[in-house]
TIVO-2410 file (N, C-alpha, C; in nm, 3 decimals):
# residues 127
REC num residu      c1      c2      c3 atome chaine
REC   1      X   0.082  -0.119   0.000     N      A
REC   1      X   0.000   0.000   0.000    CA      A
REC   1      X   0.087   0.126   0.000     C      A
REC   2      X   0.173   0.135   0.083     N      A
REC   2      X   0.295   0.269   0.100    CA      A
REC   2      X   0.312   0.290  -0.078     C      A
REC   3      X   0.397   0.195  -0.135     N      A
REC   3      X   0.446   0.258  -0.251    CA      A
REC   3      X   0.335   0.254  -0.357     C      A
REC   4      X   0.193   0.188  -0.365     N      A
REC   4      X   0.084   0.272  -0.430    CA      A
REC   4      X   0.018   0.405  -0.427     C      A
REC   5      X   0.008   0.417  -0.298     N      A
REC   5      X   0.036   0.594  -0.230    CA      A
REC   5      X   0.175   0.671  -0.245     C      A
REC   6      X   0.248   0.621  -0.257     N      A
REC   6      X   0.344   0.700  -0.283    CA      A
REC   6      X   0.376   0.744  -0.442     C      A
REC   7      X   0.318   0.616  -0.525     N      A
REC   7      X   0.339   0.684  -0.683    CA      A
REC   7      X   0.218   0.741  -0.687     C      A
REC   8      X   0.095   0.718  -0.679     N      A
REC   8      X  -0.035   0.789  -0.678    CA      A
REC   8      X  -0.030   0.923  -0.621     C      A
REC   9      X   0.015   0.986  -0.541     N      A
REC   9      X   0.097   1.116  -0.460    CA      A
REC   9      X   0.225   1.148  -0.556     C      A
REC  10      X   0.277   1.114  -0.652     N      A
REC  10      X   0.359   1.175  -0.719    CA      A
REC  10      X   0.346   1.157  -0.841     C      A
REC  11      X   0.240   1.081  -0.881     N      A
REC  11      X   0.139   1.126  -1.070    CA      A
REC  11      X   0.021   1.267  -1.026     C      A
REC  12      X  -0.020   1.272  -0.886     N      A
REC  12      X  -0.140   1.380  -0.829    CA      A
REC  12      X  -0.044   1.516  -0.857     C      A
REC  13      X   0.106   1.501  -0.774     N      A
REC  13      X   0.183   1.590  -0.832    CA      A
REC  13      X   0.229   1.678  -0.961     C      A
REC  14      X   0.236   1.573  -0.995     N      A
REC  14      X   0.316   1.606  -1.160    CA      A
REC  14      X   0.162   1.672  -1.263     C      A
REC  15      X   0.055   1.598  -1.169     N      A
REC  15      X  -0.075   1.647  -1.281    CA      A
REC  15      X  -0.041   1.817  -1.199     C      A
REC  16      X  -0.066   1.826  -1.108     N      A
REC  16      X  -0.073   1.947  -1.013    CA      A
REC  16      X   0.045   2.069  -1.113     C      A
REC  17      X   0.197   2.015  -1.099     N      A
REC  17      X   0.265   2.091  -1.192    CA      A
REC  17      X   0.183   2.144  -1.346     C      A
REC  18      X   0.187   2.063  -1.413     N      A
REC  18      X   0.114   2.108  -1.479    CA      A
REC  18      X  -0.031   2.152  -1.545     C      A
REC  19      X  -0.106   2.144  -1.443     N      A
REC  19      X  -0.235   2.245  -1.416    CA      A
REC  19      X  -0.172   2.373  -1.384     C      A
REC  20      X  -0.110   2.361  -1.304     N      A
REC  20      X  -0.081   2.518  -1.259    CA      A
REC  20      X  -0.007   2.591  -1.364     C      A
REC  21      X   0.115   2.501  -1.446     N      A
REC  21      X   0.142   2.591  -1.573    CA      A
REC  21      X   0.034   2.633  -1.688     C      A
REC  22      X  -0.044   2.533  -1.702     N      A
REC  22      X  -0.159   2.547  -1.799    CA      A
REC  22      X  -0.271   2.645  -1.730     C      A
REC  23      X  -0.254   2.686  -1.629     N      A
REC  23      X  -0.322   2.815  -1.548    CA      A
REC  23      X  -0.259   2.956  -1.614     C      A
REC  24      X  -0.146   2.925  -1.577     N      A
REC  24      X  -0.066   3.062  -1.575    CA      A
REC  24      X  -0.003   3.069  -1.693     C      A
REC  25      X   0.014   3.006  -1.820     N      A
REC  25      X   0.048   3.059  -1.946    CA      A
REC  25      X  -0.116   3.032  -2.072     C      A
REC  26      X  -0.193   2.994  -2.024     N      A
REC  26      X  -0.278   2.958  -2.092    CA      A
REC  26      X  -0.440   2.997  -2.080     C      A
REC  27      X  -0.442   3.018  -1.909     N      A
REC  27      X  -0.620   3.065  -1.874    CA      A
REC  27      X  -0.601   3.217  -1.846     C      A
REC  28      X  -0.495   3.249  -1.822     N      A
REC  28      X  -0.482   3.411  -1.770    CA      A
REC  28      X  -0.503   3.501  -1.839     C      A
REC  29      X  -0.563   3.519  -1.976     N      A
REC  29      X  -0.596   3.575  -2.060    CA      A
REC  29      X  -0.771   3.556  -2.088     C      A
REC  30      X  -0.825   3.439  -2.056     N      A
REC  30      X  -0.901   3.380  -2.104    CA      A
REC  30      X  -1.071   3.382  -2.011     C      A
REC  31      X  -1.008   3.356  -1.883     N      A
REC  31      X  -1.122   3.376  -1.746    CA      A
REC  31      X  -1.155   3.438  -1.698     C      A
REC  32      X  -1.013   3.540  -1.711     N      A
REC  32      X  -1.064   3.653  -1.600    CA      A
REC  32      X  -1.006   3.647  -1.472     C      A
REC  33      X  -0.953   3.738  -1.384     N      A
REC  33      X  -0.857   3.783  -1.283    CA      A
REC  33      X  -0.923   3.665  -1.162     C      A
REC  34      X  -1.053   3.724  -1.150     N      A
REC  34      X  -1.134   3.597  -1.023    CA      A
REC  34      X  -1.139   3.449  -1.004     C      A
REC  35      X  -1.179   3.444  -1.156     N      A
REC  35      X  -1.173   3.277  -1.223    CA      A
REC  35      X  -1.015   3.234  -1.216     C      A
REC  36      X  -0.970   3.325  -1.277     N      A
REC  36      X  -0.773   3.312  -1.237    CA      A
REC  36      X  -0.739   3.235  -1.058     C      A
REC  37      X  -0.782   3.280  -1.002     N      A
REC  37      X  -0.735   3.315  -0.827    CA      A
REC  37      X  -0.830   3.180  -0.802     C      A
REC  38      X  -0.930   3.128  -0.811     N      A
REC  38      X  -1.016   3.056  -0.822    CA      A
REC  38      X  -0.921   2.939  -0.835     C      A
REC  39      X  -0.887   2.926  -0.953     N      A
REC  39      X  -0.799   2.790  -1.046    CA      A
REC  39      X  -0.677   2.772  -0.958     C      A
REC  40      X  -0.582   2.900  -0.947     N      A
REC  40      X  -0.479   2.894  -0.861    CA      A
REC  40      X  -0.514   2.812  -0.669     C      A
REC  41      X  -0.620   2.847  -0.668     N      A
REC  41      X  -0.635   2.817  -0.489    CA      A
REC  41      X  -0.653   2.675  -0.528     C      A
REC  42      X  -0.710   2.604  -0.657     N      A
REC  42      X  -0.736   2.456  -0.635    CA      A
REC  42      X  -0.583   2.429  -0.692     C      A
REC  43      X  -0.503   2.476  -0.722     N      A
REC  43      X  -0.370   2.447  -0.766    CA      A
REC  43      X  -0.306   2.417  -0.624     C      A
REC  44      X  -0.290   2.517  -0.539     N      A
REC  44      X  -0.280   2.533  -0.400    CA      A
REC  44      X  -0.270   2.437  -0.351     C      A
REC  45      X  -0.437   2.354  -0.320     N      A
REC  45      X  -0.445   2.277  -0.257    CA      A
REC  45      X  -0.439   2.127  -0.306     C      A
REC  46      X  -0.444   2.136  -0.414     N      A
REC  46      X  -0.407   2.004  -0.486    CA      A
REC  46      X  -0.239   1.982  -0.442     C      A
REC  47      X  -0.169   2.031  -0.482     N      A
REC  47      X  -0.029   2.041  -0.448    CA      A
REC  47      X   0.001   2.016  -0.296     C      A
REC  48      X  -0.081   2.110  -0.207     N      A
REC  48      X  -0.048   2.067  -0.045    CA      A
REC  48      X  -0.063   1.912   0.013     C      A
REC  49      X  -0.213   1.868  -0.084     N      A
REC  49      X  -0.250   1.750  -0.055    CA      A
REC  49      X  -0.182   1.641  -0.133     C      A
REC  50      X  -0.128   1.657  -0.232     N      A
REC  50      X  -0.051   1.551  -0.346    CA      A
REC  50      X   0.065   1.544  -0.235     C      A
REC  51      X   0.132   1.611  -0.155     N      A
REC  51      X   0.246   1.652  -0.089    CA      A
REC  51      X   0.220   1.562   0.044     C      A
REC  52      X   0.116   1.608   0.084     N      A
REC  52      X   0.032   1.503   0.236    CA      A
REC  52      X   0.015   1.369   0.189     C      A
REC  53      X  -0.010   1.304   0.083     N      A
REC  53      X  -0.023   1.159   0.075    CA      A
REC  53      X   0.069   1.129   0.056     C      A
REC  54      X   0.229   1.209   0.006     N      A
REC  54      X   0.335   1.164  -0.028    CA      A
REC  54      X   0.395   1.148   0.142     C      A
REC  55      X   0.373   1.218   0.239     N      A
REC  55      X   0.416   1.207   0.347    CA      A
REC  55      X   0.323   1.101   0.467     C      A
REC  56      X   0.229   1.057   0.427     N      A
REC  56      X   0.174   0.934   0.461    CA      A
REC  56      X   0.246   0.817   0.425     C      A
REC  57      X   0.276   0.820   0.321     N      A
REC  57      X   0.341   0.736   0.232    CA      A
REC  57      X   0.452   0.654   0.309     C      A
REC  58      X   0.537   0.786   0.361     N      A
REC  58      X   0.672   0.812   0.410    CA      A
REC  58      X   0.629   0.747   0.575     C      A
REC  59      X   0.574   0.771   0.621     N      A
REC  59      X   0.473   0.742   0.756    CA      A
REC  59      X   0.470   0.621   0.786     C      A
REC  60      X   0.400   0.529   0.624     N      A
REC  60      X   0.368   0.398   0.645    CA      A
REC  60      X   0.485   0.316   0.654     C      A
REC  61      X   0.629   0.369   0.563     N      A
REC  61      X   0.774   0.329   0.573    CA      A
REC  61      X   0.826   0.300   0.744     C      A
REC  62      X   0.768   0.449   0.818     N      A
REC  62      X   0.800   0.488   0.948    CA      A
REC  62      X   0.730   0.403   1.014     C      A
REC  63      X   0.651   0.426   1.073     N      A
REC  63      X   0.553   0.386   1.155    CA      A
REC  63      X   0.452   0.208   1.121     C      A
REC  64      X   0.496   0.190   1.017     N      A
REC  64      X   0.411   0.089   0.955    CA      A
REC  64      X   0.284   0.086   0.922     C      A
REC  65      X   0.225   0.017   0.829     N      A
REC  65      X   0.111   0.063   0.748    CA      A
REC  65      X  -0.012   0.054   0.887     C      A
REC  66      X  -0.096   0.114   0.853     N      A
REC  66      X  -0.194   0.110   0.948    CA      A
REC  66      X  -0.316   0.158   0.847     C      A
REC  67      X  -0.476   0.134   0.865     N      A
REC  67      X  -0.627   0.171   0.822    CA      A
REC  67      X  -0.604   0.295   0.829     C      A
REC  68      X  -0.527   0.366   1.000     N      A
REC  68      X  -0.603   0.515   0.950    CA      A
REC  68      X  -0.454   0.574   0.833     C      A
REC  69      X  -0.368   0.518   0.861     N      A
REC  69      X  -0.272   0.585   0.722    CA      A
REC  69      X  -0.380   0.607   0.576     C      A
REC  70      X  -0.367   0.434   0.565     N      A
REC  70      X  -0.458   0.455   0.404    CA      A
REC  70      X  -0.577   0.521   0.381     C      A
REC  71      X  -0.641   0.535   0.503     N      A
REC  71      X  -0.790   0.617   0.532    CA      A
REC  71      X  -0.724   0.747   0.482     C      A
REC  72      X  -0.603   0.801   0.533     N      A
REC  72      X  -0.584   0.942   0.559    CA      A
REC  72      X  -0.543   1.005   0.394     C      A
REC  73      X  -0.469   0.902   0.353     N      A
REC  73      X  -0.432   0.903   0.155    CA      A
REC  73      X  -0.517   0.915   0.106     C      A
REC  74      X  -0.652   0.822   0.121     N      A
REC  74      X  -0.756   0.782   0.038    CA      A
REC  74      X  -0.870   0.920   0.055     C      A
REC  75      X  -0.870   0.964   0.191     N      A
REC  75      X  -0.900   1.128   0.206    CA      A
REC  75      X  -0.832   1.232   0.122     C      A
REC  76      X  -0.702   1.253   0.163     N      A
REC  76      X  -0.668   1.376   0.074    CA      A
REC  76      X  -0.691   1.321  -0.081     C      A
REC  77      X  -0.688   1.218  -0.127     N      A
REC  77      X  -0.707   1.170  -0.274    CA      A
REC  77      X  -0.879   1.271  -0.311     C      A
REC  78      X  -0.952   1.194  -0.229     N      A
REC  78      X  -1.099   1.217  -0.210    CA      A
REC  78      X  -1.107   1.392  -0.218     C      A
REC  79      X  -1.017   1.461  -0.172     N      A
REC  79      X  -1.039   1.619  -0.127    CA      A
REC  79      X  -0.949   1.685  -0.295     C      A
REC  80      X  -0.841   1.636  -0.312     N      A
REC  80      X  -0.804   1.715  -0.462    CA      A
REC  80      X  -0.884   1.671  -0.546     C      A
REC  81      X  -0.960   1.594  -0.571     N      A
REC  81      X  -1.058   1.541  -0.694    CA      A
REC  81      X  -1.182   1.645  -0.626     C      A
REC  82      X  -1.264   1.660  -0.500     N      A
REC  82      X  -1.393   1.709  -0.515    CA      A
REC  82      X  -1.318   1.813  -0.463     C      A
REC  83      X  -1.248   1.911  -0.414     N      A
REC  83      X  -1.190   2.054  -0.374    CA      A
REC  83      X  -1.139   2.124  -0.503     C      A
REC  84      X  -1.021   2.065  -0.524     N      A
REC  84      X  -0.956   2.110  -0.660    CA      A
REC  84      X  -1.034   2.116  -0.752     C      A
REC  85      X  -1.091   1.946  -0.807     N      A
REC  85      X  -1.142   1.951  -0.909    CA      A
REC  85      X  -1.272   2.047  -0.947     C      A
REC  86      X  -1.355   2.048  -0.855     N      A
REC  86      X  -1.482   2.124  -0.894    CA      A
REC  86      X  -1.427   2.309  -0.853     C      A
REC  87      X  -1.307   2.344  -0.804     N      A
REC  87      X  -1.285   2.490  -0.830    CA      A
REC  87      X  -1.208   2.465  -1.010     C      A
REC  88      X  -1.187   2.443  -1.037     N      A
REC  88      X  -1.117   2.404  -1.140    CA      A
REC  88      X  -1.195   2.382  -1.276     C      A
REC  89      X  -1.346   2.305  -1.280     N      A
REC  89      X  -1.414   2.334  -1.363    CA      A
REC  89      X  -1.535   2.447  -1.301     C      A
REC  90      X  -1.552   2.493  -1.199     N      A
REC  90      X  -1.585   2.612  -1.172    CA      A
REC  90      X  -1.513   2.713  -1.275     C      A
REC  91      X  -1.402   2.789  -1.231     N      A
REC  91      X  -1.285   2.827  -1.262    CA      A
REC  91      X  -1.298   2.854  -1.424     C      A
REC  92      X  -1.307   2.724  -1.479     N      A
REC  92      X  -1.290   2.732  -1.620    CA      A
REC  92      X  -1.438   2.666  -1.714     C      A
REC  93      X  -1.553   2.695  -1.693     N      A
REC  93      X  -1.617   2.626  -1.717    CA      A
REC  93      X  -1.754   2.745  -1.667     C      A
REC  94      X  -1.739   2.857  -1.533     N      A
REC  94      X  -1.822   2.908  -1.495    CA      A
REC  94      X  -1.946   2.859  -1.434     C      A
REC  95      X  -2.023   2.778  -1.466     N      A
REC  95      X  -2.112   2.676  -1.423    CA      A
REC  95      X  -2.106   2.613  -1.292     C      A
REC  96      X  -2.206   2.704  -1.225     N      A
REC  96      X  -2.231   2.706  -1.037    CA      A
REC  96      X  -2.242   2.612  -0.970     C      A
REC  97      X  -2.256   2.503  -1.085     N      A
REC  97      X  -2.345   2.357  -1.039    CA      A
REC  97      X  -2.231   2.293  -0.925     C      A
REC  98      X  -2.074   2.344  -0.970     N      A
REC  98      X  -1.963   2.283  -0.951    CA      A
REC  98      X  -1.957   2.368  -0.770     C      A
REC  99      X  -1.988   2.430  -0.776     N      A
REC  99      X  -1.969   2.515  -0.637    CA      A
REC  99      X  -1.982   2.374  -0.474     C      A
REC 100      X  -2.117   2.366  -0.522     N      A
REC 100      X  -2.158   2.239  -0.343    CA      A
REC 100      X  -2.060   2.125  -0.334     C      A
REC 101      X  -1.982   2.140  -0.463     N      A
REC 101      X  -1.922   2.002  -0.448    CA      A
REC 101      X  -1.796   2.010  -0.388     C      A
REC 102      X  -1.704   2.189  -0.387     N      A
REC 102      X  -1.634   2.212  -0.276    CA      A
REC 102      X  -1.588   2.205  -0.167     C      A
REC 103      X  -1.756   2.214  -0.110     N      A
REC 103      X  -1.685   2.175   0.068    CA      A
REC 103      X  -1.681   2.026   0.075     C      A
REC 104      X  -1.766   1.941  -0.008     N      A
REC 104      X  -1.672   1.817   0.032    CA      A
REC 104      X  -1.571   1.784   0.072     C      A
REC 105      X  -1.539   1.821  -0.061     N      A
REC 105      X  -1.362   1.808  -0.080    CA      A
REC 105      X  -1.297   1.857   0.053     C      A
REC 106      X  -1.336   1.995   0.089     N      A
REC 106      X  -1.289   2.026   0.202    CA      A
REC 106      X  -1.316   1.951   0.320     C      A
REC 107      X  -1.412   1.912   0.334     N      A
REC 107      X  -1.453   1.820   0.449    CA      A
REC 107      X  -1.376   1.702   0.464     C      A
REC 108      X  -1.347   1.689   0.313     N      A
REC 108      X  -1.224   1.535   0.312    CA      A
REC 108      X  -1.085   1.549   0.361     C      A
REC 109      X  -1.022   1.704   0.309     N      A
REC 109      X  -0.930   1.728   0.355    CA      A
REC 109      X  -0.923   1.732   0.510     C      A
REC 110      X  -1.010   1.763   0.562     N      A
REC 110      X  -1.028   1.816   0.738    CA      A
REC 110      X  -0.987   1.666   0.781     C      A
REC 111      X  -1.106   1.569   0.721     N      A
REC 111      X  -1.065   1.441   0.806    CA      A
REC 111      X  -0.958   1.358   0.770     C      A
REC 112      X  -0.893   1.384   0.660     N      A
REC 112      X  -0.775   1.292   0.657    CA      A
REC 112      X  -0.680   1.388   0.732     C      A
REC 113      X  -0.659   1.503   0.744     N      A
REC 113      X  -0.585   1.561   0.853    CA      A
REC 113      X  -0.629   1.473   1.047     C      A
REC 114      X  -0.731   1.480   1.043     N      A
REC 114      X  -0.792   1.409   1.154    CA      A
REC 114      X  -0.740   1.306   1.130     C      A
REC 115      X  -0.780   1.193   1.072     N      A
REC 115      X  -0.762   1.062   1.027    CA      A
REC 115      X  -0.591   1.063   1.062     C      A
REC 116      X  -0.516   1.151   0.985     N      A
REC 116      X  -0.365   1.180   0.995    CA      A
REC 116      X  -0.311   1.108   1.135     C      A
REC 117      X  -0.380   1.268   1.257     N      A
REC 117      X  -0.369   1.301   1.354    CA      A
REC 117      X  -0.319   1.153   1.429     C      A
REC 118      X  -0.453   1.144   1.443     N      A
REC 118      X  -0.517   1.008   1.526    CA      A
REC 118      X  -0.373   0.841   1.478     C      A
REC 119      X  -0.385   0.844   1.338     N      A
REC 119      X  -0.265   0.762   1.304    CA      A
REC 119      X  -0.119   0.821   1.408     C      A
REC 120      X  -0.101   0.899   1.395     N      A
REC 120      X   0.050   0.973   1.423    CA      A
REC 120      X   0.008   0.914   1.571     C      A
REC 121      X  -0.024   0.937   1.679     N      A
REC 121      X  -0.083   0.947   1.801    CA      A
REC 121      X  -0.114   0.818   1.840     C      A
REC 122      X  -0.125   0.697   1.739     N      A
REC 122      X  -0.140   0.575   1.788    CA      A
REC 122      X   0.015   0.470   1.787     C      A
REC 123      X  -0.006   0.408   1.927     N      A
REC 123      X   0.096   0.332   1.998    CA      A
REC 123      X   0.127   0.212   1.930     C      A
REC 124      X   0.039   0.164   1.849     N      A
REC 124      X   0.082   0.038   1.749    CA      A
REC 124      X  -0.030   0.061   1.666     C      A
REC 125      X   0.067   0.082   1.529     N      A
REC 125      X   0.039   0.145   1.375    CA      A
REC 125      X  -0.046   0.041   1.291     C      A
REC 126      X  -0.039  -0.081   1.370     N      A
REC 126      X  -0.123  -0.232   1.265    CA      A
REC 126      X  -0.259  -0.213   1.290     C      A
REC 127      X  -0.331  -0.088   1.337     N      A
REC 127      X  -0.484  -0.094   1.390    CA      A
REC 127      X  -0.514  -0.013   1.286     C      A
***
């Protein structure tokens, strides 16, 4: 599981790199300054979170694999697809529909931070 999270956290990456170039040489003309800042914040957080499953990853090496590790990957996975993704066709696409599907994402991010937590904090990592 570690090194499926760990390449899955560094293809989330490399997509992340280049969204954000295809932001900034390609939509910045095209969306509009708001829609711009919009695209960039799911760039943001796609990147923070591609970065957090890569350090779960690193965790499961450490600490040994444990439910809430992969819970905590399979969260931030869950939060750049409905956070990122729906600012992102928000962003470029305009269409509001994409808006509710935001705080999911955010909600996913919260608990694999939780989920994180609780892993880090436990005395034997095989639970």
């Amino acid at each position: 599981m570690q090194r499926k999270i760990a390449v899955i956290a560094c293809v989330l990456a490399m997509i992340g790199v280049g969204l954000g170039a295809f932001g900034s040489h390609m939509l910045g003309d095209k969306i509009g300054a708001g829609s711009l800042e919009t695209f960039q914040t799911g760039i943001q957080y796609h990147f923070i979170h591609a970065l957090a499953m890569l350090i779960v990853a690193v965790a499961m090496g450490v600490w040994g694999e444990s439910r809430r590790l992969a819970w905590a990957a399979w969260l931030f996975l869950a939060g750049i697809v409905m956070f990122s993704g729906s600012l992102y066709l928000l962003s470029t696409t305009g269409l509001r529909i994409f808006g509710p599907i935001t705080p999911l994402g955010g909600a996913a991010f919260i608990a694999g931070w939780i989920v994180f937590a609780l892993a880090a904090g436990q005395k034997n990592a095989s639970h």
